[in-house]
C-alpha positions in Angstrom: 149.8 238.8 182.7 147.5 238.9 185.6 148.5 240.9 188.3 145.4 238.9 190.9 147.0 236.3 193.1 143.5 234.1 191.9 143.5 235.0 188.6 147.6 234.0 188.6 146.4 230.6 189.7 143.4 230.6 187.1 145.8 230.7 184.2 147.9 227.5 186.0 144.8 225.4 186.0 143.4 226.9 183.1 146.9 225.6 181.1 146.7 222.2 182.9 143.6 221.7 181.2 144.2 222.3 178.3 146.9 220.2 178.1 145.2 217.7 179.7 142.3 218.1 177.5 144.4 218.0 174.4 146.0 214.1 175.0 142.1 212.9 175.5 141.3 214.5 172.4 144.5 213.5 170.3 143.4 209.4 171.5 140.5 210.0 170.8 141.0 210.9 167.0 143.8 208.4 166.7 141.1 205.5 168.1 138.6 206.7 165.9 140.3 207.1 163.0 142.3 203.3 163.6 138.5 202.4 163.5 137.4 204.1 160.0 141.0 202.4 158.7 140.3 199.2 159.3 136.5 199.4 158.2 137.8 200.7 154.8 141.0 198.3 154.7 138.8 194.8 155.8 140.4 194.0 159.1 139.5 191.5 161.0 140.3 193.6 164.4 137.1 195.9 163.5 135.2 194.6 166.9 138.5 195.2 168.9 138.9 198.7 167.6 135.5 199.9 167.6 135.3 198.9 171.7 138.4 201.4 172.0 136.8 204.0 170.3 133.8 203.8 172.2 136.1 203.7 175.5 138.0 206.8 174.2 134.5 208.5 173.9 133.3 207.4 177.0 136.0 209.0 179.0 135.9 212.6 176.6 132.3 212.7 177.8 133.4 212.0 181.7 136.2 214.5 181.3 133.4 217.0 180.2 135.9 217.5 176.6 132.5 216.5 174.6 129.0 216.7 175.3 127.0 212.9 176.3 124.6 213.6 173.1 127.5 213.8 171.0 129.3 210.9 172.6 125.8 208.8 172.2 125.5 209.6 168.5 129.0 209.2 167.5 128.8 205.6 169.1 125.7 205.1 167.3 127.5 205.9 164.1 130.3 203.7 164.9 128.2 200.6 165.7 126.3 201.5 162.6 129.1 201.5 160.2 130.7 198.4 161.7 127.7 196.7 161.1 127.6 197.6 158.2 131.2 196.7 157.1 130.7 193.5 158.5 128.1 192.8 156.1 129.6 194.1 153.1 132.6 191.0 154.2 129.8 188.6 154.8 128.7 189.2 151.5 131.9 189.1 149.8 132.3 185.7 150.8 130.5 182.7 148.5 127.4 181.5 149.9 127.8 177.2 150.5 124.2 176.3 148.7 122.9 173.5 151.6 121.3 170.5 149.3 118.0 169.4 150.4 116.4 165.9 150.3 114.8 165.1 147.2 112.0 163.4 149.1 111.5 165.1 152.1 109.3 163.7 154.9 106.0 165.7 155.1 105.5 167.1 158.6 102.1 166.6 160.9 99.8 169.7 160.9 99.8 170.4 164.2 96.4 169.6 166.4 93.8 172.0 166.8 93.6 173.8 170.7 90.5 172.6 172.0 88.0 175.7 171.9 87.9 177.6 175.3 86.0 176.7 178.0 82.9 178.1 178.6 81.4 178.4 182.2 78.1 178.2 183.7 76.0 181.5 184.0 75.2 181.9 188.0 
């Protein structure tokens, strides 16, 4: 134990943190990993839980619990893979096949821009 009246006070604040600290982190992985379940389950709520993650990693990089790089690239990630879960769903679904006309109406070329204008020499 310290035996300074500052460093006493050091190990308060010091356990506050860390406590504090610790509930960011543990939402954190509970928002991200909500996220990764429903990208690998199909839900329909992946928009819904990727904004919470991103909010959860937003306030560990204003706490100072993880660095703004980190915070950017993780987000990145998890726009990435919700992109790309969303098109894996789109895909699963059967394209409708529009019909087209079997005589359709031929369209106008359109006319030619006049040629620019030229201006008298001074």
């Amino acid at each position: 134990m310290p035996i300074i009246k500052s460093a006493k006070k050091r190990v308060k604040t010091a356990s506050k943190a860390a406590v504090r600290n610790s509930k960011t982190k543990r939402s954190l992985k509970g928002a991200l990993k909500a996220f990764h379940k429903a990208i690998t389950g199909g839900s329909k709520e992946v928009k819904k839980l990727e904004s919470k993650a991103h909010s959860e990693l937003d306030k560990a990089a204003k706490k100072g619990i993880l660095h703004k790089n980190k915070v950017a690239r993780k987000k990145s990630q998890l726009a990435k893979a919700a992109k790309a879960s969303a098109g894996a769903a789109s895909k699963a679904k059967p394209a409708v096949k529009k019909t087209t006309a079997k005589n359709p109406v031929a369209k106008k070329a359109p006319a030619k821009k006049p040629g620019t204008k030229k201006t008298a020499k001074k």
